[in-house]
C-alpha positions in Angstrom: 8.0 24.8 45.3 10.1 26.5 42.9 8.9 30.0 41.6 8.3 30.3 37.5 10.8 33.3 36.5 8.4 36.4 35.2 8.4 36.2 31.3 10.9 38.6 29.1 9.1 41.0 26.9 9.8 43.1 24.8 7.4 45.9 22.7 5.9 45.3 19.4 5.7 47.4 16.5 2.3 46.5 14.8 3.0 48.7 11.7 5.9 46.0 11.2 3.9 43.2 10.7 3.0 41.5 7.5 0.1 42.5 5.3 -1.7 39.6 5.6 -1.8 40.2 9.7 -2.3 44.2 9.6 -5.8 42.5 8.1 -6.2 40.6 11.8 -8.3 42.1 14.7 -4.9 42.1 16.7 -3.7 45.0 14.5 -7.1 46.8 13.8 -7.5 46.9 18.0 -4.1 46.8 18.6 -4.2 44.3 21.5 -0.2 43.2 20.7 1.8 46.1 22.5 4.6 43.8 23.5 5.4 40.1 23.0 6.6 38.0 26.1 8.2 34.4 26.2 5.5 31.7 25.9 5.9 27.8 27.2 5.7 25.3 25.4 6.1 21.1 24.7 7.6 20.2 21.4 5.1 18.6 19.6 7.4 15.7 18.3 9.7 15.0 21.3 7.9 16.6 24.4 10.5 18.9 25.4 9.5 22.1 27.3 10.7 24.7 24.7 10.3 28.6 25.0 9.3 31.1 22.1 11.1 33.8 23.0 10.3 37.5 22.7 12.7 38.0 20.6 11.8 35.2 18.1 8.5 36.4 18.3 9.5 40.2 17.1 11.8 38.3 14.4 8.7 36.3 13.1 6.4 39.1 12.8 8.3 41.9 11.9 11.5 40.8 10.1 10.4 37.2 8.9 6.5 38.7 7.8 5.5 35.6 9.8 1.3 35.6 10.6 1.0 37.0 14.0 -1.4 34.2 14.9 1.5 31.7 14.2 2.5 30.0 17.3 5.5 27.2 18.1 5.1 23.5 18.0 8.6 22.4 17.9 11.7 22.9 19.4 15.3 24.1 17.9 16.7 21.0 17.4 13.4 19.1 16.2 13.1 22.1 14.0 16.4 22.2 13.1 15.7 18.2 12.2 12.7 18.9 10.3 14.8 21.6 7.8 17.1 19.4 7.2 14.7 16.5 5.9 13.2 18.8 3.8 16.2 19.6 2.3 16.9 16.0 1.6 13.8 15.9 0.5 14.2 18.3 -1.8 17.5 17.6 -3.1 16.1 13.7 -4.0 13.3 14.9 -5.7 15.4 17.1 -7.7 17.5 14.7 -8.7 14.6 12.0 -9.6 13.6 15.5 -12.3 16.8 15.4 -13.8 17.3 11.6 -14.4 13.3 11.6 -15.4 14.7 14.0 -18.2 17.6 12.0 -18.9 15.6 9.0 -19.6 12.7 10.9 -21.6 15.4 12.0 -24.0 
């Protein structure tokens, strides 16, 4: 039977996080003191997928991301998910400006 590798972590800086999350009990009892990779299966394709430590310290502390946020997809369904919203996006905007055209 093949042993799991121990998890990477890396420490947290609570005072980091986002307003909204200094508001959580995590913060106030400051149970987070480092963030380690954490397993999971895409929700859309059923890959095993891994959120990092380091993506976790990015979400919370750069991105402002709620600490209770957790992964349900992986890079490349995520990555696929982005870019139909942009499409999206981009149809929608151009459905405004011919509704406009055709107002006028």
């Amino acid at each position: 039977m093949k042993k799991m590798p121990k998890p990477r972590t890396i420490a947290a800086n609570p005072d980091a996080w986002s307003a909204e999350s200094k508001q959580s009990v995590a913060f106030e009892h400051r149970l987070t003191k480092e963030y380690a990779d954490i397993g999971y299966r895409c929700w859309r394709c059923g890959r095993p997928s891994i959120f990092t430590a380091e993506e976790q310290r990015c979400a919370y502390e750069v991105k402002k991301a709620y600490i209770a946020q957790t992964r349900i997809l992986c890079a490349a369904c995520w990555r696929e998910s982005n870019d139909i919203a942009a499409q999206l996006e981009a149809c929608e905007k151009r459905w405004k400006q011919s509704k406009k055209r055709t107002e006028a």
